[in-house]
N, C-alpha and C positions, 0 to 999 in steps of 0.2 A: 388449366393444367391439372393432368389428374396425380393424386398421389401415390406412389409405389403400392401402397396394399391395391388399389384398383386395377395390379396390372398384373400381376402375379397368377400363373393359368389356376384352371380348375385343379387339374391332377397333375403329378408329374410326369411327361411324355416319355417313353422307351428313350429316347436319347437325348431327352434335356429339351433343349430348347433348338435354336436355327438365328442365321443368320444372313440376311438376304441383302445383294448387293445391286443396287443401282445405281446411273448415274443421274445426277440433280437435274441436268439440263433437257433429259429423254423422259424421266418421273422419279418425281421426290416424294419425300414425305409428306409436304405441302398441298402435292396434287394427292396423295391420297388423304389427308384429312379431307380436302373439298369433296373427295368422288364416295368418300369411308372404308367403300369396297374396291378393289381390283383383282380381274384374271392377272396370276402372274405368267404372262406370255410372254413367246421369243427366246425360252431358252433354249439351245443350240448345245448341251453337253449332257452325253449320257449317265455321270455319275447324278448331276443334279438333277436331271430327270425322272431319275428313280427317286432320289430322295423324296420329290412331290408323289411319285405315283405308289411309292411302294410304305414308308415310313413316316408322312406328315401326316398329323392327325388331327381333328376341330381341335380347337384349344390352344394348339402348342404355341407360347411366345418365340416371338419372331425380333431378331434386333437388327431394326431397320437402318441398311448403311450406305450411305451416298460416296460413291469412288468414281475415280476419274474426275475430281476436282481438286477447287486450292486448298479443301482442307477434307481429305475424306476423313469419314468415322462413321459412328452411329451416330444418327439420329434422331433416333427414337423409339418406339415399341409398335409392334404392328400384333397381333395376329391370325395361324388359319382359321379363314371362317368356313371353307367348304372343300372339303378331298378334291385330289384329281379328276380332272374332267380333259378329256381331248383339249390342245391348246389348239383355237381356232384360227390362228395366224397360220399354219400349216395348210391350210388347202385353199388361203386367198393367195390368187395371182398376184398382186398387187404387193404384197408383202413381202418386205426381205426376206418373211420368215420362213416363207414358202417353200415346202418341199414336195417336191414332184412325186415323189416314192410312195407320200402318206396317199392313203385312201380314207374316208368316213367308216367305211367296214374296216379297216387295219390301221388306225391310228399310229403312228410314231412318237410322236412329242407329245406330253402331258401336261396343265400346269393346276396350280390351286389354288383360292380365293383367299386373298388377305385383306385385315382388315387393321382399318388406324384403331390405336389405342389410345398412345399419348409423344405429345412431343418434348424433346428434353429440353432443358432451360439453357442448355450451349453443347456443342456434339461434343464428344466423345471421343477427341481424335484418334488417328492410326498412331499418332505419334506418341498419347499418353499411352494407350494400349501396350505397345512396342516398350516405354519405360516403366513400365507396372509389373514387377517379379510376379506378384499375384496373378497376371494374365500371360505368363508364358507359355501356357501347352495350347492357346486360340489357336485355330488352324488359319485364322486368317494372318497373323504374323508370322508362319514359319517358310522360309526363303522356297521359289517357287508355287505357293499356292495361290491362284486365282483365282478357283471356283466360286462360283457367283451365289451358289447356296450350299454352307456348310453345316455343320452341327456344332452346337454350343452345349457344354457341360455347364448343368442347370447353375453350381455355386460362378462362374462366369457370366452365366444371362442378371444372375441377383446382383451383382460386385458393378456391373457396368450400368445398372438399374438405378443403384445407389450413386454412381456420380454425373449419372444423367439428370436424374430429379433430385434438383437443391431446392 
């Protein structure tokens, strides 16, 4: 387990930090401790698209969150290790992610390289989030938001940092 000073970026990023949602059963934080690094591909939404291609920068803390289970929350800490690059699941056939439109010369879809940091000693529930006055402006509790990667205001990435690592 590493300790909160361990995790904390280099610099503080244009918009704080980010918060990336996946499901446990498709990839968790588990598989990326084992893998360290992953493309984050497959994502299918223009605003978040940009967020990788236009605004994620090396460095920036990532608070890694598993949804679409019995208990989403965060998980734990990830972050980007490499800018946007063409997301490669766009031109395999084989891929859901597959989009006919992309070309290798005109890309569409982008994603960025994350990377494990640390895992938290119990997540982070949606639920504690949602009862925490301190965490009320999270985009990710405010009714209809389900964007799969949002931005986190940095004292938000610290506060949820602090009751991740006990």
């Amino acid at each position: 387990m590493s300790s909160s000073k361990d995790i904390k970026p280099k610099a503080k990023p244009a918009l704080g930090a980010w918060l990336m949602k996946s499901e446990p059963d498709v990839f968790s934080l588990t598989h990326l401790k084992k893998n360290k690094t992953t493309l984050w591909e497959g994502v299918r939404n223009y605003q978040a698209r940009n967020y990788m291609m236009n605004d994620m920068k090396v460095g920036d803390p990532v608070l890694f969150y598993h949804s679409s289970c019995e208990v989403p929350g965060v998980a734990g800490i990830a972050t980007i290790s490499k800018t946007a690059v063409p997301d490669p699941t766009q031109f395999d056939k084989k891929s859901e992610y597959y989009d006919p439109k992309a070309t290798k010369a005109k890309p569409i879809w982008f994603c960025t390289e994350v990377a494990f940091v640390a895992e938290f000693s119990s997540v982070v529930s949606l639920e504690q989030i949602k009862a925490d006055k301190k965490l009320a402006d999270m985009m990710v509790i405010q009714k209809g938001s389900r964007l799969s990667i949002q931005p986190v205001a940095p004292k938000d990435f610290e506060y949820i940092n602090k009751l991740g690592i006990k």
